[in-house]
TORSE-590837 format. One record per atom (N, C-alpha, C, CB): residue in one letter; residue number from 1; atom name; x, y, z. Coordinates in nm, 3 decimals, decimal comma. Each point is the difference from the previous one (the first is absolute). Glycine has a CB too. Layout:
BEGIN
<pt 'a'; NUM; 'CA'; <X; Y; Z>>,
...
This chain:
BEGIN
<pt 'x'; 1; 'N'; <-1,408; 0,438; 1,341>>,
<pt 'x'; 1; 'CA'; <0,142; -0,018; -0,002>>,
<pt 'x'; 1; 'C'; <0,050; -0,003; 0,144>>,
<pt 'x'; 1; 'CB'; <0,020; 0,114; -0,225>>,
<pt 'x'; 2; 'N'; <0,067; -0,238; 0,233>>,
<pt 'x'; 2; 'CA'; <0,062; 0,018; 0,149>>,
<pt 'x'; 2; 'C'; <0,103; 0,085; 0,010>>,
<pt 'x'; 2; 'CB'; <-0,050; -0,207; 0,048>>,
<pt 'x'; 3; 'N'; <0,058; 0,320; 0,065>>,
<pt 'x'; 3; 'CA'; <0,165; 0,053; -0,005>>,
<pt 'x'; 3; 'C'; <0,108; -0,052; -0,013>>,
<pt 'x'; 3; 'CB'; <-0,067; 0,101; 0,101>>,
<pt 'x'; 4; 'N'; <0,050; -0,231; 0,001>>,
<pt 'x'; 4; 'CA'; <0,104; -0,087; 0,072>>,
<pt 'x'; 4; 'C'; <0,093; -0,058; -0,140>>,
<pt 'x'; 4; 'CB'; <-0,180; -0,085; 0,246>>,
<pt 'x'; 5; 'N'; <0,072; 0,107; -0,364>>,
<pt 'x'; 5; 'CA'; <0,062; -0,079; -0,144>>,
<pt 'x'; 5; 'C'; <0,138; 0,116; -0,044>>,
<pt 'x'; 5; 'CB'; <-0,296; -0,123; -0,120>>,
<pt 'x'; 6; 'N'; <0,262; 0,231; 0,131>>,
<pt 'x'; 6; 'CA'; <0,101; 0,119; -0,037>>,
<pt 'x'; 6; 'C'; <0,114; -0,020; 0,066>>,
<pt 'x'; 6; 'CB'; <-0,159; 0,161; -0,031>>,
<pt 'x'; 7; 'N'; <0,283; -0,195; -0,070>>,
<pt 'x'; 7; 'CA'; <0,114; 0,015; 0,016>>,
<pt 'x'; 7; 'C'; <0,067; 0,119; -0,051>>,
<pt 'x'; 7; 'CB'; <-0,022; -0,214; 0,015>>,
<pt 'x'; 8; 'N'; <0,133; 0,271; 0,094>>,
<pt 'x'; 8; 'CA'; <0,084; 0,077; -0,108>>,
<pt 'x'; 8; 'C'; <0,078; -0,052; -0,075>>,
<pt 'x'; 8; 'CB'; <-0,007; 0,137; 0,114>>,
<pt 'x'; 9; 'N'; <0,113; -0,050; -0,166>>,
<pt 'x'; 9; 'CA'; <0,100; 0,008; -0,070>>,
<pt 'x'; 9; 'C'; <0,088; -0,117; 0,046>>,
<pt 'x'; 9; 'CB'; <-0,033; 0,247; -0,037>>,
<pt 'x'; 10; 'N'; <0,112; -0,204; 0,154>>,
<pt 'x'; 10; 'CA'; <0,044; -0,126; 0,123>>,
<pt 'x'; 10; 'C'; <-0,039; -0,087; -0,017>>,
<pt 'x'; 10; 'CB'; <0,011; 0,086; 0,148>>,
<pt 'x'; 11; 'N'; <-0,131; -0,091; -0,081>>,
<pt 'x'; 11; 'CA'; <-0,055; -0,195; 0,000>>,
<pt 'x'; 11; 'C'; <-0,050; -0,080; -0,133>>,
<pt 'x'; 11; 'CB'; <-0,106; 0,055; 0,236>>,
<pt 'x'; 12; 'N'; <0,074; 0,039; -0,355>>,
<pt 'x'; 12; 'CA'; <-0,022; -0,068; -0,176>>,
<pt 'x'; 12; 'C'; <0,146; -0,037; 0,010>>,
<pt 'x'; 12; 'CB'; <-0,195; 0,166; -0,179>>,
<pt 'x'; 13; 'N'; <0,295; -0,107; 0,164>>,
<pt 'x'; 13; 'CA'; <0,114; -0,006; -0,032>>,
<pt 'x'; 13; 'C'; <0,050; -0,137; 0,101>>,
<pt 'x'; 13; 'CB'; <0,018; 0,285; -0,083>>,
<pt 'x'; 14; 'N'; <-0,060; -0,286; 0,213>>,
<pt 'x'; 14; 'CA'; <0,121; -0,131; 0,091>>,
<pt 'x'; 14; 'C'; <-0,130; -0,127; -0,084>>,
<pt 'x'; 14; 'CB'; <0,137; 0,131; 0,371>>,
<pt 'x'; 15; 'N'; <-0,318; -0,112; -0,393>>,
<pt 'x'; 15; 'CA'; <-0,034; -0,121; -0,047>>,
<pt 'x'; 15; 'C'; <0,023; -0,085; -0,112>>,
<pt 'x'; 15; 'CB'; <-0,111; 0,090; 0,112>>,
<pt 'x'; 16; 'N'; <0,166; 0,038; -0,222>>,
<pt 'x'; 16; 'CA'; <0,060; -0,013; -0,132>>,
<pt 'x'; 16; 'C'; <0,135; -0,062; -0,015>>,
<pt 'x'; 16; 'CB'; <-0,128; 0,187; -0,040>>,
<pt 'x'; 17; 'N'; <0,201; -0,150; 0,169>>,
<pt 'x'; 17; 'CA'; <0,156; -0,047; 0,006>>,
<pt 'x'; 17; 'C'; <0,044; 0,065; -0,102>>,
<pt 'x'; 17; 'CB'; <-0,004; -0,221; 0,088>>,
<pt 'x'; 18; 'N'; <-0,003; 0,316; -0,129>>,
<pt 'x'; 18; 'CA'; <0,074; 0,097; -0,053>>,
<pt 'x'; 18; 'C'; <0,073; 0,143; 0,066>>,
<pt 'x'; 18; 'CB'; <-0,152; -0,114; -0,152>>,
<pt 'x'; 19; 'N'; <0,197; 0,225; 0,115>>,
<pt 'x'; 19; 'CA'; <0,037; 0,123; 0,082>>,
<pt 'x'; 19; 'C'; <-0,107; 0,091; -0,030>>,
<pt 'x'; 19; 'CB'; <0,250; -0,026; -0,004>>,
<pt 'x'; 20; 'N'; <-0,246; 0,155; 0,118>>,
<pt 'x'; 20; 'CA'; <-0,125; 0,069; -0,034>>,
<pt 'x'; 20; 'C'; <0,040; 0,088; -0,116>>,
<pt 'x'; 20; 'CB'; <-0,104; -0,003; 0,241>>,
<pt 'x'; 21; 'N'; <0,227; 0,060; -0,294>>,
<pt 'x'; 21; 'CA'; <0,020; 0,046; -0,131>>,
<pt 'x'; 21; 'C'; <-0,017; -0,085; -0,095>>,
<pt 'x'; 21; 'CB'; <0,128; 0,132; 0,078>>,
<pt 'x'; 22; 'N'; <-0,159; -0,228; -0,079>>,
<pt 'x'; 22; 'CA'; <-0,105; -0,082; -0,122>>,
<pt 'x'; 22; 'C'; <-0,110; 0,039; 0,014>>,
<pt 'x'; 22; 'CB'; <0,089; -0,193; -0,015>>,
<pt 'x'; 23; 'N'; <-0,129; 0,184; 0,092>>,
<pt 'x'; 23; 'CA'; <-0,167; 0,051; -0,004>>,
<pt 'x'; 23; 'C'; <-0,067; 0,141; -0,065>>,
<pt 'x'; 23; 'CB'; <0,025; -0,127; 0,214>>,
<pt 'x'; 24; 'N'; <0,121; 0,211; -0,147>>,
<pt 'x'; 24; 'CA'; <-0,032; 0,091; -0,051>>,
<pt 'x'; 24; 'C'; <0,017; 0,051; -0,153>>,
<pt 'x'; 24; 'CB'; <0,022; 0,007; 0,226>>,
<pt 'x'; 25; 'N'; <0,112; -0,064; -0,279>>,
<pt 'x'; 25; 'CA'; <0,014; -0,010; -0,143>>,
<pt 'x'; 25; 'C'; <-0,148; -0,053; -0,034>>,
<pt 'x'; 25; 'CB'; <0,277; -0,049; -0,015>>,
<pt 'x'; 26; 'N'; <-0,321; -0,007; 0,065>>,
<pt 'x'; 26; 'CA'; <-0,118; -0,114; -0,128>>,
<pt 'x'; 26; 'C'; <-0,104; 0,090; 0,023>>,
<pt 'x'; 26; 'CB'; <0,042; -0,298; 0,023>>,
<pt 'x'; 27; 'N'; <-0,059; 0,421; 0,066>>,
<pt 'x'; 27; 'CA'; <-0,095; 0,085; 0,009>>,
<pt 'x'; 27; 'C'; <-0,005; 0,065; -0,085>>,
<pt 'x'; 27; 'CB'; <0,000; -0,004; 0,171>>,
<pt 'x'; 28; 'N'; <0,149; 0,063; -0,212>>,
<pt 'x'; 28; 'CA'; <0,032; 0,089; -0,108>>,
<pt 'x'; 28; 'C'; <-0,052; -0,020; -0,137>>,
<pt 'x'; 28; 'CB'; <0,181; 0,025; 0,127>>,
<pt 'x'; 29; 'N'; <-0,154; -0,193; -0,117>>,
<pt 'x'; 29; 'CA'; <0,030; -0,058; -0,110>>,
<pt 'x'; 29; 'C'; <-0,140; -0,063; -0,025>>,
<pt 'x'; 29; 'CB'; <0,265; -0,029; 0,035>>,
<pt 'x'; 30; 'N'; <-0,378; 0,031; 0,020>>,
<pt 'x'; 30; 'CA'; <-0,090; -0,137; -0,005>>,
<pt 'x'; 30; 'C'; <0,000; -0,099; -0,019>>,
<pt 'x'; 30; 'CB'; <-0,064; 0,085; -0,026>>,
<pt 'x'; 31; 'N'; <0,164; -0,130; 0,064>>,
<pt 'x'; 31; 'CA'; <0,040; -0,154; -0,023>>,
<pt 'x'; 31; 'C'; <-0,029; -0,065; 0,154>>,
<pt 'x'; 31; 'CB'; <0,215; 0,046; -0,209>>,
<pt 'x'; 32; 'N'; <-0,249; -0,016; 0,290>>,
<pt 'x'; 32; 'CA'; <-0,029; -0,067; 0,116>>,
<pt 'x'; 32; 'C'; <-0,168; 0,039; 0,103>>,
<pt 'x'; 32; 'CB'; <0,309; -0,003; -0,020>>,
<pt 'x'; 33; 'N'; <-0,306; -0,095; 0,095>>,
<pt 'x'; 33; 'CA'; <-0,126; 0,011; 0,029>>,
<pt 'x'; 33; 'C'; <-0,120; 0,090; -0,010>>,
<pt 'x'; 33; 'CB'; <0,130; -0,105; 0,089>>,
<pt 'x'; 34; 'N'; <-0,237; 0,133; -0,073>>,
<pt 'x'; 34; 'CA'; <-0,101; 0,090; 0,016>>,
<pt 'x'; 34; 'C'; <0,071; 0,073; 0,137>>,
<pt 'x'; 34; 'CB'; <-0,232; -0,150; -0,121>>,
<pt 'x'; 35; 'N'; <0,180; 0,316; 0,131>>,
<pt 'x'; 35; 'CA'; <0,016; -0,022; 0,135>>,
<pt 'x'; 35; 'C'; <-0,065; 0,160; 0,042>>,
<pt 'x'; 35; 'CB'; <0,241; -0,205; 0,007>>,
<pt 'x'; 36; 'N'; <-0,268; 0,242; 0,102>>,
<pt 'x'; 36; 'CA'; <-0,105; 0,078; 0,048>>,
<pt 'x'; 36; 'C'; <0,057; 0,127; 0,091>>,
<pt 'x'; 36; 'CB'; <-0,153; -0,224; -0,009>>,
<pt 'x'; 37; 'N'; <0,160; 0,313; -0,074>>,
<pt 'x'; 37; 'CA'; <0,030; 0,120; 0,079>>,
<pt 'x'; 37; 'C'; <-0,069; 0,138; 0,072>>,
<pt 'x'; 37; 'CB'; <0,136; -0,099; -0,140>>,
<pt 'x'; 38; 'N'; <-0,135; 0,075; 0,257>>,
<pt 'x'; 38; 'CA'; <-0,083; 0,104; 0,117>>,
<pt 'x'; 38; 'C'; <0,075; 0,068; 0,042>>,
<pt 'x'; 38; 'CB'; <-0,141; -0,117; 0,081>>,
<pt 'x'; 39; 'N'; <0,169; 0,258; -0,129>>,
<pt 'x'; 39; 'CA'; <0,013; 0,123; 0,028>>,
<pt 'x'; 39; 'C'; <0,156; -0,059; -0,059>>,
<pt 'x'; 39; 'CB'; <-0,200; 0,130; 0,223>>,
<pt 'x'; 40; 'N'; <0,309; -0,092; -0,124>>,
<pt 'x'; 40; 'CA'; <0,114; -0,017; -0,063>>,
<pt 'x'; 40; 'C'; <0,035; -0,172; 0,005>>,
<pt 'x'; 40; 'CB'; <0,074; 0,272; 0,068>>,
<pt 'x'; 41; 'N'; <-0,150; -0,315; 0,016>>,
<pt 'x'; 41; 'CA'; <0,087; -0,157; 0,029>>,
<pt 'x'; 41; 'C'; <-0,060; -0,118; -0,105>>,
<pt 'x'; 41; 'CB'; <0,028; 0,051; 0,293>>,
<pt 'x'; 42; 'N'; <0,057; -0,105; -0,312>>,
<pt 'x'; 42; 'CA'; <-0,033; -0,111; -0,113>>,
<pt 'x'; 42; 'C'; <-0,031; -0,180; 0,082>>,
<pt 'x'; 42; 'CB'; <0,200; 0,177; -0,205>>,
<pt 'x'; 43; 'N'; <-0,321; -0,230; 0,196>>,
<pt 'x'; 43; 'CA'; <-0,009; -0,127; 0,038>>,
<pt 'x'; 43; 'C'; <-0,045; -0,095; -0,125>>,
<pt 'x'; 43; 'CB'; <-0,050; 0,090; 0,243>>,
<pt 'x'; 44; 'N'; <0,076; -0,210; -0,221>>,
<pt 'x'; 44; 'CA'; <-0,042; -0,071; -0,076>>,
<pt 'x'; 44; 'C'; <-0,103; -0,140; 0,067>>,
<pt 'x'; 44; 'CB'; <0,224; 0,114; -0,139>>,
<pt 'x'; 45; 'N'; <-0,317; -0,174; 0,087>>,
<pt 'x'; 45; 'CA'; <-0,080; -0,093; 0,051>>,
<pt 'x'; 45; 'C'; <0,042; -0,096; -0,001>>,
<pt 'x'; 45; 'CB'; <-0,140; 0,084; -0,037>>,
<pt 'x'; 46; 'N'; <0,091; -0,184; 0,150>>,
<pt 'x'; 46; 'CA'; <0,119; -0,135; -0,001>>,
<pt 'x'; 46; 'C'; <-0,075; -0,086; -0,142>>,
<pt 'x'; 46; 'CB'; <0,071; -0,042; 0,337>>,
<pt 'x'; 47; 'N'; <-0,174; 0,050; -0,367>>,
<pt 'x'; 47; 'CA'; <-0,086; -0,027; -0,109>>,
<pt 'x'; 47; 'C'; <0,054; 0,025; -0,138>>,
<pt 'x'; 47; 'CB'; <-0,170; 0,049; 0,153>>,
<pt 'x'; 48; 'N'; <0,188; 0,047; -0,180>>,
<pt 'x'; 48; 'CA'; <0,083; 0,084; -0,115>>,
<pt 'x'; 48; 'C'; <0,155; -0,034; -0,019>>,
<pt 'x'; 48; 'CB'; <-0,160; 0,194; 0,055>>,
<pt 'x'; 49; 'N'; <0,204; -0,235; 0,039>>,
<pt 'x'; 49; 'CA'; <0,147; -0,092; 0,013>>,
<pt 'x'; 49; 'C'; <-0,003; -0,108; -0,049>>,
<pt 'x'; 49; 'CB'; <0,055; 0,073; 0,177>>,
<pt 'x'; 50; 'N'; <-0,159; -0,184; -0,107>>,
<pt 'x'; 50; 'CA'; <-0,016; -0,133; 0,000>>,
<pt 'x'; 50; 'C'; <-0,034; 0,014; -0,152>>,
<pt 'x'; 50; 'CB'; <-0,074; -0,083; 0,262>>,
<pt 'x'; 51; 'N'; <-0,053; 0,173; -0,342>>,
<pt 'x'; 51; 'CA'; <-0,021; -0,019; -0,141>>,
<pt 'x'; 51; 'C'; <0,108; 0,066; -0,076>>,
<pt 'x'; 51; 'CB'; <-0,241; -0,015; 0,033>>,
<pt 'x'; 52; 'N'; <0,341; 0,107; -0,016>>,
<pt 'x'; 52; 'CA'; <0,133; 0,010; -0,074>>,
<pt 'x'; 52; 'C'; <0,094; -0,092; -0,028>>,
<pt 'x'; 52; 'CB'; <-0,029; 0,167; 0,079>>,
<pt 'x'; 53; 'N'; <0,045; -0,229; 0,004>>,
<pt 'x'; 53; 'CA'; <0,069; -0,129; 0,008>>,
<pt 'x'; 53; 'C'; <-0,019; -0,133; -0,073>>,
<pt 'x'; 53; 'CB'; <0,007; 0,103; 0,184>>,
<pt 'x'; 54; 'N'; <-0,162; -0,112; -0,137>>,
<pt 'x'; 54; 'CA'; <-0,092; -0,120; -0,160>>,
<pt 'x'; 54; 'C'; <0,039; 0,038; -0,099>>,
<pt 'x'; 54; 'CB'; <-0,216; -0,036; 0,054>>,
<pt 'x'; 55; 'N'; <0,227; 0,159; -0,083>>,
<pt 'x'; 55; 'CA'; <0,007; 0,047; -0,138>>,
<pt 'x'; 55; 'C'; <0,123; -0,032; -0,055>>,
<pt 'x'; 55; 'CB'; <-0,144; 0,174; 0,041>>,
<pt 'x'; 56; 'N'; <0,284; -0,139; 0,025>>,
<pt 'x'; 56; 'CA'; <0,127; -0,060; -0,022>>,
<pt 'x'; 56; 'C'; <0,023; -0,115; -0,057>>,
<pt 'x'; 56; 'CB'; <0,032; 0,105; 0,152>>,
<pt 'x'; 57; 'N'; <-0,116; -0,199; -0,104>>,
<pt 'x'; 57; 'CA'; <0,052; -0,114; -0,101>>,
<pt 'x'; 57; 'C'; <-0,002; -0,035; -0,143>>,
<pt 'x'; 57; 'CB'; <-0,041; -0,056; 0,175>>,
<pt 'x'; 58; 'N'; <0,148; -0,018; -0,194>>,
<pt 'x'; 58; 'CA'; <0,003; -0,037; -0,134>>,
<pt 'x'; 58; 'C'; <0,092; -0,149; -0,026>>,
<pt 'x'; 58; 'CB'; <-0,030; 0,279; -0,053>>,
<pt 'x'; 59; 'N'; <-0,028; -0,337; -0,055>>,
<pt 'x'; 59; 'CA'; <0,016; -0,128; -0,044>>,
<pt 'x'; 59; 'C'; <0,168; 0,006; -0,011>>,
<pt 'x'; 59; 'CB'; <-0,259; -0,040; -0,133>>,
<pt 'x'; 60; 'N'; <0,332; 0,137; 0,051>>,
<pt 'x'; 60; 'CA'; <0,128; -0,001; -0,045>>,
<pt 'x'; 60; 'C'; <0,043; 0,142; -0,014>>,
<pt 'x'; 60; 'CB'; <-0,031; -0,218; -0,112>>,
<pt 'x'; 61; 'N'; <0,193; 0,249; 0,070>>,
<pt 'x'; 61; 'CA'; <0,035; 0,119; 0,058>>,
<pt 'x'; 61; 'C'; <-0,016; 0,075; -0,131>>,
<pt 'x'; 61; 'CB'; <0,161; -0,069; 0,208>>,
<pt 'x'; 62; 'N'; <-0,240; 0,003; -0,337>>,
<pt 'x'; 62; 'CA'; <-0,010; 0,100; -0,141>>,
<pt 'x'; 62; 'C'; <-0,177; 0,022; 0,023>>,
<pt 'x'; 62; 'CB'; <0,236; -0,123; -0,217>>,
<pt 'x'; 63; 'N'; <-0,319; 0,082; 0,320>>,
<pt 'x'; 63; 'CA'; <-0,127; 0,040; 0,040>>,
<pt 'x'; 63; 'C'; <0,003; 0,169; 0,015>>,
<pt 'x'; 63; 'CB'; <-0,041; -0,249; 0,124>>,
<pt 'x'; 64; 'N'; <-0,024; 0,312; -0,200>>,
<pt 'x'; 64; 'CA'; <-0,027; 0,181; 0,028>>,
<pt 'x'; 64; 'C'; <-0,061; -0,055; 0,124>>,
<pt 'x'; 64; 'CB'; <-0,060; 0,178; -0,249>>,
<pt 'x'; 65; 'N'; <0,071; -0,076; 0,344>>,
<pt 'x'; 65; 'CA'; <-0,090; 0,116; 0,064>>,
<pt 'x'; 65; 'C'; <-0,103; 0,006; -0,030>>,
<pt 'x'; 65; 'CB'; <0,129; 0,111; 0,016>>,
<pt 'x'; 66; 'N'; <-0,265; -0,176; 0,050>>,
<pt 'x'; 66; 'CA'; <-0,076; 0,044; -0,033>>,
<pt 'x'; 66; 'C'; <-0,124; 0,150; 0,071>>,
<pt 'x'; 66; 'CB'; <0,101; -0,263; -0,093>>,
């Protein structure tokens, strides 16, 4: 594993274009990415982003979640 791949909170959140209290809701919630916690700080892989994101799509807006 490269370090250099570990993002925090901050930088998932500015690549996502979302806020970092989304991120953190979806922590709560598991509704958002994988993500990797060492000691107290939370990172996520730029890998684990890029495949959260594949996953998002969908044909139409009555498509579940898969």
């Amino acid at each position: 594993m490269n370090f250099e791949d570990l993002l925090d909170t901050d930088q998932a959140a500015e690549k996502l274009r979302i806020k970092r209290q989304t991120l953190e809701t979806w922590r709560m919630t598991g509704d958002g990415p994988v993500y990797l916690k060492l000691g107290r700080r939370v990172f996520y892989r730029l890998s684990a982003l890029e495949a959260w994101i594949a996953r998002q799509a969908r044909k139409s807006t009555s498509e579940a979640a898969t």
